[in-house]
C-alpha positions in Angstrom: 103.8 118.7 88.7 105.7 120.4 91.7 108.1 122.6 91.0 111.9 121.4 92.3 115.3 121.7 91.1 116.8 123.8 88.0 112.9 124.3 87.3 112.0 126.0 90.8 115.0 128.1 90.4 114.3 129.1 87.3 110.7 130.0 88.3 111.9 131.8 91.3 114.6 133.9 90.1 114.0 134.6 86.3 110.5 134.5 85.9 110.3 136.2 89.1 111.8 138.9 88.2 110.1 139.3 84.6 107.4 139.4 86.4 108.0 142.0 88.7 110.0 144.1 85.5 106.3 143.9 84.2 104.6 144.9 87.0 106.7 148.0 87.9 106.0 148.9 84.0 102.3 148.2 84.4 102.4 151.1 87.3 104.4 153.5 85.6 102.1 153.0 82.2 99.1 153.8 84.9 100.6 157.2 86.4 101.5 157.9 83.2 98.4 157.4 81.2 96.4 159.1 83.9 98.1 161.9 84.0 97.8 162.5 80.4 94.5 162.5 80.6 94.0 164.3 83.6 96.4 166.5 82.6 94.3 167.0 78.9 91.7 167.8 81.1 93.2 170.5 83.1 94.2 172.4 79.9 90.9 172.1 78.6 89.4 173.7 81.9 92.9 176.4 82.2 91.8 177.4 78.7 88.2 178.0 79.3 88.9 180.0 82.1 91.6 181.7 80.9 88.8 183.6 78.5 86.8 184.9 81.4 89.8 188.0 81.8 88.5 189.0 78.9 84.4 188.6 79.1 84.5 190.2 83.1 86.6 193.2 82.1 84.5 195.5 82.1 82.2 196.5 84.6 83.1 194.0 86.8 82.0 196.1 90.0 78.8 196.6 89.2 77.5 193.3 86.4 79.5 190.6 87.8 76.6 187.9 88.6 74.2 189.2 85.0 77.5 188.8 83.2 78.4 185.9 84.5 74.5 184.5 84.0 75.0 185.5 80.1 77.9 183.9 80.4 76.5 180.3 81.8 73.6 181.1 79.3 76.0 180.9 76.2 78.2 178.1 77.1 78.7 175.8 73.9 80.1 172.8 76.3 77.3 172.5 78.8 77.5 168.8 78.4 81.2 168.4 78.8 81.4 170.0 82.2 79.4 172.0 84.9 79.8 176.1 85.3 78.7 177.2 88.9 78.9 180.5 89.6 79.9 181.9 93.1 78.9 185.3 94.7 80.9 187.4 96.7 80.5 185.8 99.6 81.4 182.5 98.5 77.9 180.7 98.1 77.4 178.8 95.0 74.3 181.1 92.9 73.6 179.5 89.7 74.5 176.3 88.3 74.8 175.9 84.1 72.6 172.2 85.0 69.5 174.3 86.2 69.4 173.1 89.8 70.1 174.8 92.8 73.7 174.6 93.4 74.4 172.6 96.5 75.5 175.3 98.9 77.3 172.3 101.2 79.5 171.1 98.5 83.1 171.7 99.9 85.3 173.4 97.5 88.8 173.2 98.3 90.2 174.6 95.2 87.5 177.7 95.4 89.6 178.3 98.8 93.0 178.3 97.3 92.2 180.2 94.2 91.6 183.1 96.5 95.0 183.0 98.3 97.2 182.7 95.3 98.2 185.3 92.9 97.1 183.5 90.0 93.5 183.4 91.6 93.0 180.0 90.4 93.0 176.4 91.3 91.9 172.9 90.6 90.9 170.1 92.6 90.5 166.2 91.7 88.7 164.6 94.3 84.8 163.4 94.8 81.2 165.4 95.4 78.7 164.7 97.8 77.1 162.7 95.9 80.1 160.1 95.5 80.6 161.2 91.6 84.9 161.6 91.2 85.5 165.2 89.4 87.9 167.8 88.3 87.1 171.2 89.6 88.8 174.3 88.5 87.6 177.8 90.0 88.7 181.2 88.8 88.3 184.3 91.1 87.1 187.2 89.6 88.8 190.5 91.1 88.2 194.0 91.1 90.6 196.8 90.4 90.9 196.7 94.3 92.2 193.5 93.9 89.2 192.5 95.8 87.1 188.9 95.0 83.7 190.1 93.2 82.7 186.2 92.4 84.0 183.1 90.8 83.4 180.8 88.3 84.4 176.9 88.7 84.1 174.3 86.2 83.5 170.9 87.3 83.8 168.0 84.6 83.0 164.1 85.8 86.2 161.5 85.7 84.3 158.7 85.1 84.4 158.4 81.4 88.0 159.2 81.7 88.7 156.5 84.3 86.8 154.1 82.5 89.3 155.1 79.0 92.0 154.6 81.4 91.0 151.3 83.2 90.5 150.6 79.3 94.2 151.2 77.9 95.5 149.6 81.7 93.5 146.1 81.1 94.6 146.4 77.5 98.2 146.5 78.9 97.5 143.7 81.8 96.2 141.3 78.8 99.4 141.9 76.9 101.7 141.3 79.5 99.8 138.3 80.8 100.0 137.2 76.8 103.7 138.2 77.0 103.8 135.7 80.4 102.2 133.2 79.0 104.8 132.7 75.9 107.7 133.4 78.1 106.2 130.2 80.3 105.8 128.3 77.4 108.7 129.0 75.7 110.7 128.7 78.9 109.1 125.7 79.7 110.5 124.1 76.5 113.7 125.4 76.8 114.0 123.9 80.5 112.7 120.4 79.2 115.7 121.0 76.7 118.2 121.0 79.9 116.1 118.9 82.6 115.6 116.2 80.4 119.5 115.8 79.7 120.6 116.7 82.9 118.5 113.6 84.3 119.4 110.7 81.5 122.6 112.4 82.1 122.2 112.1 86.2 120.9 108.5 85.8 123.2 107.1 83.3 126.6 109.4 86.2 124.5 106.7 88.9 125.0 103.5 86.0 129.0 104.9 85.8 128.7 104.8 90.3 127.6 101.3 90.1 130.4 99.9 87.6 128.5 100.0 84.7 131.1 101.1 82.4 129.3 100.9 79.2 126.5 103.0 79.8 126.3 106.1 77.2 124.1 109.1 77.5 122.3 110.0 74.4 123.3 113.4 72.7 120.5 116.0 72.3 121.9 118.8 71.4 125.2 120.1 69.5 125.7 122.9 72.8 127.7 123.2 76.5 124.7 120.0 77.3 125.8 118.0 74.7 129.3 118.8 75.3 129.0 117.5 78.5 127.4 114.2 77.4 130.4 113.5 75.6 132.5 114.5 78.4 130.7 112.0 80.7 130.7 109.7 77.9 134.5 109.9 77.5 134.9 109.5 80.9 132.9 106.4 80.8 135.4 105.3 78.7 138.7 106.0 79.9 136.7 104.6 83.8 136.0 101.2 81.8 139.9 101.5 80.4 141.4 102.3 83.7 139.0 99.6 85.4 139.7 97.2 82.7 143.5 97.7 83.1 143.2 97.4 87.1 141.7 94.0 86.8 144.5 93.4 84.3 147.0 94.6 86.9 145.4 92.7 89.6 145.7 89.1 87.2 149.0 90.1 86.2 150.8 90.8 89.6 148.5 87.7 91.3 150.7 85.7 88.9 153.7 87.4 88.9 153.5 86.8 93.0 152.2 83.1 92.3 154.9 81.5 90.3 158.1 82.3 92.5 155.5 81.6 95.9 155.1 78.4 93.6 159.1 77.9 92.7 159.8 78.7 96.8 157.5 76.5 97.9 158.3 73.4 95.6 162.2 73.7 96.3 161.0 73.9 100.2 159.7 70.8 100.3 161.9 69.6 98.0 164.3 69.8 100.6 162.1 68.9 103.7 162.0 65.4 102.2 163.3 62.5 103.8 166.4 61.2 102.7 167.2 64.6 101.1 170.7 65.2 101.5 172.6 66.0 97.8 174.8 68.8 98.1 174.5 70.5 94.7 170.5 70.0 94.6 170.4 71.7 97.7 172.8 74.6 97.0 170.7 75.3 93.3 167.4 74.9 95.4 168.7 77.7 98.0 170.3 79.9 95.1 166.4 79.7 93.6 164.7 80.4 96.5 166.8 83.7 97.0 166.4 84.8 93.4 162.5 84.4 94.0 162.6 85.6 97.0 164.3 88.8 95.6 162.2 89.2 92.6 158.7 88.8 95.4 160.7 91.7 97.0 161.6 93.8 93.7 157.7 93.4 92.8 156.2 94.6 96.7 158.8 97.1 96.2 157.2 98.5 92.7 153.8 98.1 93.7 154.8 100.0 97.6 156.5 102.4 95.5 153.0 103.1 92.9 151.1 103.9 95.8 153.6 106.5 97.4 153.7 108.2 94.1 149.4 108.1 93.9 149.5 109.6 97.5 152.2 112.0 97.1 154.2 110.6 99.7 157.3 109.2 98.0 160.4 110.9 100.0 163.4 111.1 97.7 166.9 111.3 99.5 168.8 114.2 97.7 172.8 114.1 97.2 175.6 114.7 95.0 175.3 111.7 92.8 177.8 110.4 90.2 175.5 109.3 87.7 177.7 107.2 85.6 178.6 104.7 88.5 174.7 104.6 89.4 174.3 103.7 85.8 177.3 100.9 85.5 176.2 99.1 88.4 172.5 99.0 87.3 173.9 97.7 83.7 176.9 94.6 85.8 173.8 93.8 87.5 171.7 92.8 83.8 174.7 91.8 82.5 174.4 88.3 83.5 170.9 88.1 82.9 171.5 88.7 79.5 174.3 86.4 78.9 171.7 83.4 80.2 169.0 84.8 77.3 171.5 85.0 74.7 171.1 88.9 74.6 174.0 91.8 74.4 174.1 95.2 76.5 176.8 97.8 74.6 178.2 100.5 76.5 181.0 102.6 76.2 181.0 105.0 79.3 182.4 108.1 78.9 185.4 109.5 80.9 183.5 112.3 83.3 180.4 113.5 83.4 179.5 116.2 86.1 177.5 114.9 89.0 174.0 115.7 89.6 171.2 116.5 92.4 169.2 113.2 93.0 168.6 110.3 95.1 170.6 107.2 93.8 168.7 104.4 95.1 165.5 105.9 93.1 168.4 106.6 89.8 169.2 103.0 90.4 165.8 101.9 90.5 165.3 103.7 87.2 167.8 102.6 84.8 167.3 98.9 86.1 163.6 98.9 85.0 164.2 100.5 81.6 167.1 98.2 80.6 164.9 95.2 82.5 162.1 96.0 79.8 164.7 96.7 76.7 165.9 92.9 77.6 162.8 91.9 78.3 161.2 92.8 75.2 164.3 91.6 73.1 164.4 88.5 71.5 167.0 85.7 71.8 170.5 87.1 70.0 169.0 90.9 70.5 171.3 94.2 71.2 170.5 96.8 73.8 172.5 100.0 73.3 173.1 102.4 75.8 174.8 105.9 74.9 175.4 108.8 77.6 175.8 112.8 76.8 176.4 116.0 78.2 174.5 118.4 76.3 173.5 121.9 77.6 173.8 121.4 81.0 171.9 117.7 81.1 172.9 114.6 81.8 170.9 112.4 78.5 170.9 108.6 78.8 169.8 106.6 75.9 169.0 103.0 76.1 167.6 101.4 72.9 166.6 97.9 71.4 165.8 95.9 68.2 163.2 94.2 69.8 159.4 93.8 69.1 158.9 98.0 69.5 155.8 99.5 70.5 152.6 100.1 68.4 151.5 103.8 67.7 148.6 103.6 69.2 150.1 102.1 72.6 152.7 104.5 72.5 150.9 107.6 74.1 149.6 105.2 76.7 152.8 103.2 77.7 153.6 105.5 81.0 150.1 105.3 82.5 149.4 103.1 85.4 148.2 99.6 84.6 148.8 99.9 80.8 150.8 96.9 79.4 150.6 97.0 75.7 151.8 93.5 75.7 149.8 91.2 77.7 152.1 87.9 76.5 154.9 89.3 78.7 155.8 89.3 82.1 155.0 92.3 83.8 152.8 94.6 86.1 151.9 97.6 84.3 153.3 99.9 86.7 156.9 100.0 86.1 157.0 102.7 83.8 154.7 104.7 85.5 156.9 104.4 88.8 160.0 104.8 86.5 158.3 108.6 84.4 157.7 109.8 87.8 160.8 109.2 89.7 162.6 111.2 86.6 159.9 113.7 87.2 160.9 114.2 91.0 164.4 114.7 89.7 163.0 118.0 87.3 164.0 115.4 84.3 162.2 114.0 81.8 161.6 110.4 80.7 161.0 110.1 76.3 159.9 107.1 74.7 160.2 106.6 71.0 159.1 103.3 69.1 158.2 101.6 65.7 156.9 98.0 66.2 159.1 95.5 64.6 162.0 97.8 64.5 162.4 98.7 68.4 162.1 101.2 71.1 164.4 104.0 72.7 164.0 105.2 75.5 166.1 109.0 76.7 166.4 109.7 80.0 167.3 113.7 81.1 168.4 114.4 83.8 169.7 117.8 84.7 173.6 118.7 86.3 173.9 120.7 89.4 173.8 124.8 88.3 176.5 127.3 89.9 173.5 128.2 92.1 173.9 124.8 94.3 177.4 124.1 93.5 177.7 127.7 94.9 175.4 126.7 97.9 176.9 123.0 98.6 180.5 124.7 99.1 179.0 127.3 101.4 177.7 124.4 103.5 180.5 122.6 103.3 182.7 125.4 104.5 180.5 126.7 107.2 
């Protein structure tokens, strides 16, 4: 299977860079274990030569090359390593193997050892015959200070090479064992997100497509499964919303229908022939207007929903007297209510002080809550509305006693589209239009309900501070 996606990723970044990690540890465990060795090896051949101070001390001017033929004579470690020992003049003389000492063998660490104090040196490197050694050569001086001969030991890398090529494949298996559970276990652990993160991709495509009711399945109890039930919730609350659109769609295509319906049967109504009573025509005309107006009242609402959706709704800020806003909204239901056998109490206070807000929107408002407090009244029911001054806000309570609000619908009331009775008239929007408007105004819009008992609903609103009293008499004197 090619690698793509969350897999190729992971491959190129994480397993990328164990890989590396364990190849730049797989170096340094090579310099490391070859110079251990190498460096046992050097001790082995500093201590052997550090003896010969000792064994060419005496006479050394006159027995250097039969001393140092004892010496290759009685070497315990023949097998270990090579002795060669150089004259004077820098020729190889006798060899601790038996053969003649190859004369042409270049001997780099012969030359140093005579130009440093220490009059030793060691070489790594390969003879003429392709064999990799380590050389070390100790110069034997006189009391002049002058060279009388050398000895240099010469012991074959090989076997150590092959000991460390051991110990560095040993390593390479490990980590390539090491790789090869990280891959698997990876590779599980990637199924454990790919696979979710496709069901979850495929059922996101279902949700695209209006399929409301798809569900993705939960794997595991982590940030992937939390996310399931995210998308999962939001599957929901889409299929809510959409189901509540269509409602919205059903409800205002019949709100529209039956006064277009009323208009057009009084229309040609009076368009008949022969058509001429006075009082038929006048309640005709008086209908048409009323429909006409309530068409207008719903465009309006449904206008104003989407200004508030695109951010676009412009209120017109003044000094508004709240109570008169509020006493014409409730002359203009009082009639209403008298035809519906239905009572509005209100006892206005004397003065109230005024506040910052536009009073058409106010207006708007109050007419919609007290609309719905009639609305969801019964014949013979009472809608009180109170008004206080408290703290420095304006609160305007308007309750019922009619059929109240169920608990469950209550949290859900001012959301658009929600109607949490579908047997009355109504759009859905209303209160949503209504909550926001309040909100423009920096007030706050309360709904509290017990079904069968009723529903109040408290309007704040706050009064103009000192600040912009302070400000409005500035302008007003300027």
């Amino acid at each position: 299977m090619l690698l793509k996606g969350i897999t190729k990723r992971w491959v190129m970044n994480t397993f990328g860079v164990i890989l590396l990690i364990l190849l730049v540890l797989l170096v340094a465990f090579s310099v490391v274990v070859q110079n251990l060795y190498y460096n046992g090896i050097r001790q082995t051949l500093s201590g052997r030569s550090g003896e010969l101070s000792g064994i060419f001390s005496y006479n050394v001017n006159s027995g250097f090359m039969e001393t140092a033929r004892q010496y290759v004579e009685s070497f315990p470690d023949k097998e270990m390593m090579e002795l060669v020992v150089i004259n004077s003049s820098g020729e190889p003389e006798i060899n601790s193997t038996g053969f003649t000492p190859d004369r042409e063998q270049y001997m780099p660490d012969y030359e140093e050892a005579l130009t440093n104090d220490e009059h030793r040196a060691d070489w790594c490197g390969r003879l003429s015959s392709g064999e990799k050694v380590m050389a070390l050569t100790k110069v034997i001086t006189n009391d002049g200070n002058e060279s009388v001969g050398a000895i240099r030991y010469i012991v074959s890398l090989e076997e150590a090479d092959r000991k460390i090529f051991v110990a560095i494949s040993f390593v390479c298996l490990a980590g390539i064992l090491i790789m090869f559970f990280i891959f698997i276990s990876s590779t599980y652990f990637l199924k454990s997100i790919v696979r979710p993160v496709r069901e979850i991709g495929e059922t996101a495509k279902k949700i695209a497509r209006g399929d409301f009711n798809a569900r993705i399945n939960k794997f595991y109890d982590d940030e992937i499964g939390d996310l399931c039930d995210t998308i999962n919730y939001m599957a929901g609350e889409l299929g809510t919303a959409d189901k509540m659109k269509n409602e919205f769609i059903s409800s205002v295509s019949h709100e529209l229908r039956t006064p277009l319906t009323a208009i057009k049967g009084w229309a040609e109504t009076m368009q008949m022939d022969g058509f001429n009573d006075k009082r038929t025509l006048e309640k005709g005309m008086g209908i048409i207007i009323k429909e006409t107006e309530r068409l207008g009242g719903i465009v309006e609402e449904v206008l104003d929903f989407s200004r508030i959706q695109q951010d676009r709704m412009v209120l017109i800020m003044d000094r508004v007297d709240i109570l008169a806003e509020l006493d014409e909204s409730i002359y203009m239901q009082k009639e209403r209510a008298a035809k519906e056998n239905k009572h509005i109490i209100y006892e206005a206070p004397e003065m109230l002080p005024p506040v910052i807000g536009d009073r058409n929107r106010l207006r708007q408002v109050f007419i919609n809550i007290i609309d719905n407090a009639l609305k969801y009244s019964s014949s013979d029911g009472v809608v009180n509305i109170t008004v206080e001054n408290i703290a420095d806000k304006i609160i305007i309570t308007i309750s019922d006693n009619g059929c109240g609000i169920a608990a469950a619908d209550l949290p859900k009331v001012k959301q658009k589209f929600y109607k949490a009775n579908q047997t009355v008239r109504g759009s859905g929007i209303g209160l949503a239009v209504a909550d926001e408007i309040v909100k423009l105004h920096h007030g706050e819009l309360d709904i509290d309900s017990v079904e069968g008992v009723g529903t109040t609903v408290s309007i704040t609103i706050p009064v103009i501070s000192e600040n912009q009293a302070k400000a409005e008499t500035n302008e007003q004197l300027q």
